[in-house]
C-alpha positions as CSV (number, residue, x, y, z in Angstrom):
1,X,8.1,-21.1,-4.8
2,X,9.0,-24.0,-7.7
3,X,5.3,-25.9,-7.2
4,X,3.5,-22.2,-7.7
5,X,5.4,-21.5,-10.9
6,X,5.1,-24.9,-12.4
7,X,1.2,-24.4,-11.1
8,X,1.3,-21.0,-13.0
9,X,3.0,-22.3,-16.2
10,X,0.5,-25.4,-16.1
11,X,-2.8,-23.4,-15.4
12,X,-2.0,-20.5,-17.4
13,X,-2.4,-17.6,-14.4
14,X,-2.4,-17.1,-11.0
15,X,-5.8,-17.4,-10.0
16,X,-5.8,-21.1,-12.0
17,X,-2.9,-21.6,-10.3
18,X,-4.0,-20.9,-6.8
19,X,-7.1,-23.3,-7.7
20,X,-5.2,-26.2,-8.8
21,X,-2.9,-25.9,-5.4
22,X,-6.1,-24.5,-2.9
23,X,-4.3,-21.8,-1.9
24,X,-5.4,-17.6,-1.8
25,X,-4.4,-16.5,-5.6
26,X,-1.9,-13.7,-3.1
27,X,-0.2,-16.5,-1.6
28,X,0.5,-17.9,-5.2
29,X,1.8,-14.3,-6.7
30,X,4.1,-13.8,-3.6
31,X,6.0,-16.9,-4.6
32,X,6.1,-15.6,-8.0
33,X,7.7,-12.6,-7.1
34,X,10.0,-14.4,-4.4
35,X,10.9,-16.8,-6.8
36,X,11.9,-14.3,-9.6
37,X,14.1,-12.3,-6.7
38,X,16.3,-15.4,-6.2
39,X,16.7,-16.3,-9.9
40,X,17.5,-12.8,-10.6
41,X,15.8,-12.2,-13.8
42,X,12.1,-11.8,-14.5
43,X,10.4,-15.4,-15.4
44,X,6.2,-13.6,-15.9
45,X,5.5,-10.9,-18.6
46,X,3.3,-8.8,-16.6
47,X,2.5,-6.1,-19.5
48,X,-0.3,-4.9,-21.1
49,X,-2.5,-6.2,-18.0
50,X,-1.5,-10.1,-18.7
51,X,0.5,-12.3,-17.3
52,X,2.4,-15.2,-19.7
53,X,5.9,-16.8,-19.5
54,X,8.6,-14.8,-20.9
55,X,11.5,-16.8,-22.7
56,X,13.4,-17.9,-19.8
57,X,10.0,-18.7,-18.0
58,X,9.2,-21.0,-20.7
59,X,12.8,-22.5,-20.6
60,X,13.1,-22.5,-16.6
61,X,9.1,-23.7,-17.1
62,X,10.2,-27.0,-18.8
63,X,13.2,-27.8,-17.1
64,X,11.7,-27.8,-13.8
65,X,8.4,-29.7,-15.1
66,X,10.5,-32.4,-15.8
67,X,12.4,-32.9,-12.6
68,X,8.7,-32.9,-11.0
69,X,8.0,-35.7,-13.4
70,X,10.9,-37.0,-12.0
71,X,10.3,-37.3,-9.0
72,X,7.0,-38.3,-9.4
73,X,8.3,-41.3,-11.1
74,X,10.7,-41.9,-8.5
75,X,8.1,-41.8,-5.6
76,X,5.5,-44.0,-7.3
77,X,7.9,-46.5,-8.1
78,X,9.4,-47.0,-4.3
79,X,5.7,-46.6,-3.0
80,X,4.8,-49.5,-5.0
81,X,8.2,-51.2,-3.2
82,X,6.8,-50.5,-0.4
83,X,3.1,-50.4,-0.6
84,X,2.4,-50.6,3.2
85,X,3.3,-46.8,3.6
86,X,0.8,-44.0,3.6
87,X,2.0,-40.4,3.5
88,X,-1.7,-38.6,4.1
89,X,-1.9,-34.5,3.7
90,X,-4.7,-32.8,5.8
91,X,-5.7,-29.3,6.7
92,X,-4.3,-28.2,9.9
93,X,-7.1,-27.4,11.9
94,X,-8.9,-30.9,11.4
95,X,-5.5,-32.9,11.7
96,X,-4.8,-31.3,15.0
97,X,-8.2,-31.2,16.6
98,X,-9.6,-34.5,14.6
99,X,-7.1,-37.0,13.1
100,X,-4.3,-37.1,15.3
101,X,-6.1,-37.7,18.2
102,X,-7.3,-40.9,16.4
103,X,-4.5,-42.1,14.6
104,X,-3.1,-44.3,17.6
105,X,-6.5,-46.7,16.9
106,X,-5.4,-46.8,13.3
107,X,-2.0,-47.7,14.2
108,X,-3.1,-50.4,16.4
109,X,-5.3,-51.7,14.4
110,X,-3.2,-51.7,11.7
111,X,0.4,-52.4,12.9
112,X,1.6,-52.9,9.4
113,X,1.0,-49.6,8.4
114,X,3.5,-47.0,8.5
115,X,2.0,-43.7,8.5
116,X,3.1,-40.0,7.9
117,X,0.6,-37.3,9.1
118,X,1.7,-33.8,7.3
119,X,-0.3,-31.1,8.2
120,X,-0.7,-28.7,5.5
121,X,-2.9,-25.5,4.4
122,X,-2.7,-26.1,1.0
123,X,-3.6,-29.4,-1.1
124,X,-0.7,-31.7,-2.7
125,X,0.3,-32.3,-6.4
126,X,-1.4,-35.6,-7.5
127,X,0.0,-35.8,-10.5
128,X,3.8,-35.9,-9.2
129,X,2.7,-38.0,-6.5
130,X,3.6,-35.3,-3.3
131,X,0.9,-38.1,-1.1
132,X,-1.3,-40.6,-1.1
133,X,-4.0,-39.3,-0.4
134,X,-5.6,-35.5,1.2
135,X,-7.8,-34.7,3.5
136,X,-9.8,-31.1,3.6
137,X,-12.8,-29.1,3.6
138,X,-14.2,-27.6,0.7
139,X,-17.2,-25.4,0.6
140,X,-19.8,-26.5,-1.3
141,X,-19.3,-23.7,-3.5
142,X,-16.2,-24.3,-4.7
143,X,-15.3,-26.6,-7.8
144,X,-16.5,-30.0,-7.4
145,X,-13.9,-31.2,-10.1
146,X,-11.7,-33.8,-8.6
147,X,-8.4,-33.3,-9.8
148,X,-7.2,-34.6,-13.0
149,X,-6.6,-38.4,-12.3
150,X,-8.0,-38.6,-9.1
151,X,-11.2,-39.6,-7.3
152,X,-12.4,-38.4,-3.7
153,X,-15.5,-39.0,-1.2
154,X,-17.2,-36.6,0.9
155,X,-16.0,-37.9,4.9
156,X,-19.0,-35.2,6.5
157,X,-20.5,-32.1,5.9
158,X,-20.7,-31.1,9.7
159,X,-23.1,-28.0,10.6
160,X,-20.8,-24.6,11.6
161,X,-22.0,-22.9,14.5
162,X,-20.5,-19.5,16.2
163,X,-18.5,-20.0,19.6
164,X,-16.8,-18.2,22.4
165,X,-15.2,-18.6,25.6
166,X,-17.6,-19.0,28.8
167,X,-16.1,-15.5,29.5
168,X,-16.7,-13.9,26.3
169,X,-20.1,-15.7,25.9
170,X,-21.0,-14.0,29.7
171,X,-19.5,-10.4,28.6
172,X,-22.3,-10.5,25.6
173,X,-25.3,-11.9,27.5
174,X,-28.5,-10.5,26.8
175,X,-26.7,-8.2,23.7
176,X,-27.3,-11.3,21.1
177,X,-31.1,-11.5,20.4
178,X,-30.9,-12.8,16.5
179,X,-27.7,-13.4,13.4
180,X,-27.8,-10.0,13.0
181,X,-26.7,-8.4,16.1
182,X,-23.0,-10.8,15.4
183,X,-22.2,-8.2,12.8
184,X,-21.2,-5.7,15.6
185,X,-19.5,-8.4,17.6
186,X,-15.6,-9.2,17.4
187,X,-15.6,-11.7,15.0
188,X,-12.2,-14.0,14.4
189,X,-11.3,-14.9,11.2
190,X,-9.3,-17.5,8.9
191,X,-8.0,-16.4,5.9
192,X,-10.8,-14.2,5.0
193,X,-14.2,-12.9,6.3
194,X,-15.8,-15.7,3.6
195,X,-16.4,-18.1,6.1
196,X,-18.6,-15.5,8.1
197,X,-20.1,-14.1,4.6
198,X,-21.4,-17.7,3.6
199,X,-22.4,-18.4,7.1
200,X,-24.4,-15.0,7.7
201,X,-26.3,-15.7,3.9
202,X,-27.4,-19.1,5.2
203,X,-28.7,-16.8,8.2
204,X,-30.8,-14.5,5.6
205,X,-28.4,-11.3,6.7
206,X,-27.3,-9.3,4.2
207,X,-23.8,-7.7,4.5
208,X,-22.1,-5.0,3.2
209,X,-19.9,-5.2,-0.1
210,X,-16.8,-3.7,2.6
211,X,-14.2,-6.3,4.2
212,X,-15.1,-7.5,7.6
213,X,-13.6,-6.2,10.6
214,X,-11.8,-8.6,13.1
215,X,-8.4,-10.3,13.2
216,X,-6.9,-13.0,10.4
217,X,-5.6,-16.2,12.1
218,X,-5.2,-18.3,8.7
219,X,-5.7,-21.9,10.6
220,X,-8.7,-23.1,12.4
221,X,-6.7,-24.5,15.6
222,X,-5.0,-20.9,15.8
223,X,-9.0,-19.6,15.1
224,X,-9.8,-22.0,17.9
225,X,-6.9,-20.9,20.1
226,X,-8.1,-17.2,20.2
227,X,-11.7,-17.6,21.0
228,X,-10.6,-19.8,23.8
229,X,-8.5,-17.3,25.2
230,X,-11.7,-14.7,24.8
231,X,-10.7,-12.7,21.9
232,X,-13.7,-12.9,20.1
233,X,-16.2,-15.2,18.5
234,X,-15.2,-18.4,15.9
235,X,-17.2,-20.6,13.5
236,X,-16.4,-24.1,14.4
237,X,-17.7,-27.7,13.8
238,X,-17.8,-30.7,16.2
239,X,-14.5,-31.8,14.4
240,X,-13.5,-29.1,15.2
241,X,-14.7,-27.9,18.6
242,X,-16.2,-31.0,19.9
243,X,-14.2,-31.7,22.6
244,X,-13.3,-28.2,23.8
245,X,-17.0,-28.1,24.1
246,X,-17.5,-30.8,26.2
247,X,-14.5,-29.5,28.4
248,X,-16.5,-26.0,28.2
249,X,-13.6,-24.3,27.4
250,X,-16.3,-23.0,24.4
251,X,-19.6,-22.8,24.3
252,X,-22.0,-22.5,21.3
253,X,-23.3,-19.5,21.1
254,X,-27.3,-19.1,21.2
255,X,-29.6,-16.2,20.7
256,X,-32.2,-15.0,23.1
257,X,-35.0,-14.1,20.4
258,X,-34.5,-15.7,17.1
259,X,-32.7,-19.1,17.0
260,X,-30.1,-20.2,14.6
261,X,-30.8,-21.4,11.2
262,X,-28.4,-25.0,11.0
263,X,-25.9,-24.2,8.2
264,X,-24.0,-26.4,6.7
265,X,-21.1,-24.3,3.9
266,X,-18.9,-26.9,2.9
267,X,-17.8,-30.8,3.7
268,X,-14.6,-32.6,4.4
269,X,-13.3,-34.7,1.1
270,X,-10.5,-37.8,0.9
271,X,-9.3,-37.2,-2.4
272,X,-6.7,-40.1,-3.7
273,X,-4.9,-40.7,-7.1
274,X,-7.7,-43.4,-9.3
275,X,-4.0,-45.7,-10.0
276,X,-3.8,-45.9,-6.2
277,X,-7.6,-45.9,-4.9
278,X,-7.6,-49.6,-4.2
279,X,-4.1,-50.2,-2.8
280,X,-4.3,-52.5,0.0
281,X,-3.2,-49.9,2.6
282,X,-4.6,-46.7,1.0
283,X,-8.0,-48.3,0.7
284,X,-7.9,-49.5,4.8
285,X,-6.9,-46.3,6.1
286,X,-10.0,-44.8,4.0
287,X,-12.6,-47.4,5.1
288,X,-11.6,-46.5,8.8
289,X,-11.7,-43.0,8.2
290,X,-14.8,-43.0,7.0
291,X,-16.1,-45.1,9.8
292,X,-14.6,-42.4,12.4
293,X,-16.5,-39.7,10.5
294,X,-19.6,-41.3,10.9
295,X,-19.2,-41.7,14.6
């Protein structure tokens, strides 16, 4: 709730806000309103159709600005102590189906190292130093800004490709000729139906303006979970999906008439504060990561 309002009194709105933290601009205004219920007085002028701090927002605004200062301070000042630490954010999906699998080579490699693996669907606060570094895919048509202070490299941008379970994939035979015949399929979601809407417009399909029907499961390994189980059809990567493929637990889905198009929607970044970007264990982890994307 406290990093969404100091996001929203930094930024200047909510849909600013939800930028600067990667998050749905809903998921921003719920903590708004959650945070306004516990305080017990209103901290957002919400008339007229805008939204601007209203006394005590400013005062509460400032106050807890500086205890993320704070903090920041504090943290940077006991990870230079002890440099040889490395707290790394990541996306869920690609931490649990990627990185974590991989981290005992890291840690082998690297015995010196202690690492913290934090799983998380939204980005960290750079500037107050919340990690060292974050890991997570951004679609290529999203702001390509790094965050003030802050530098970041593109790790992959993998091809996305539909898939189902074996079952699932057998109960549609002969029904999928080309792209367009997906749109009457059960299709599983993230967050939203963009994923599906960028995917389909690399496909040359045109969709309606209406929401997309199917089920929201917010995190790719949940996403993952579902079409395993057969409960419809995913969009994956080989980050992603690679080895439930090779277990055939999915299976890439391929049309009988009209092939494919390869599609490519967005890329996985490392994004790291520029004061930290060659700190002797910041800049290892990054040089193996970036060998284990290639691979």
């Amino acid at each position: 709730m406290l990093r969404a309002f100091e996001a929203f009194g930094r930024a200047g709105g909510i849909r600013k806000a939800a930028q600067l933290l990667k998050v749905d601009h809903a998921v921003v205004s719920r903590h708004l309103s959650a945070l306004e219920a516990f305080v017990g007085t209103g901290l957002i002028d919400r008339s007229n159709g805008t939204r601007s701090l209203t006394p005590d927002g400013v005062e509460y605004h400032r106050r807890i600005s500086a205890a993320f200062q704070d903090i920041s301070n504090a943290t940077l000042m006991l990870r230079k102590r002890h440099d040889q630490q490395l707290l790394i954010w990541c996306s869920p999906g690609l931490a649990y189906h990627w990185l974590s699998p991989r981290l005992v080579d890291f840690s082998l490699a690297h015995p010196d190292i202690a690492f913290e693996l934090r799983p998380m669907d939204y980005a960290p606060d750079m500037s107050i130093n919340e990690a060292d570094a974050d890991i997570r895919y951004v679609r290529h048509n999203a702001d390509t800004v790094p965050p003030k202070d802050c530098r970041w490299i593109e790790l992959a941008a993998p091809p996305i490709y539909p898939v189902a379970s074996p079952a699932f994939a057998e109960s549609i035979a002969g029904k999928l000729r080309d792209a367009q015949d997906l749109q009457s399929m059960r299709l599983l979601h993230e967050e939203s139906d963009l994923e599906w809407r960028l995917w389909f417009e690399t496909q040359g399909v045109r969709l309606p303006d209406s929401t997309m029907a199917g089920p929201r499961l917010w995190h790719a390994h949940v996403l993952l979970d579902a079409a395993m189980s057969g409960q419809g059809i995913a969009l994956a990567n080989d980050f992603l999906a690679r080895n439930e493929r090779l277990s055939g637990q999915l299976v890439a889905l391929q049309p009988t008439e009209t092939p494919f198009k390869p599609a490519s929607i967005g890329s996985y970044r490392f994004t790291a504060r520029t004061d930290r970007w060659h700190s002797n264990a910041l800049a290892r982890f990054r040089n193996w990561l970036i060998r284990e994307a290639k691979e």
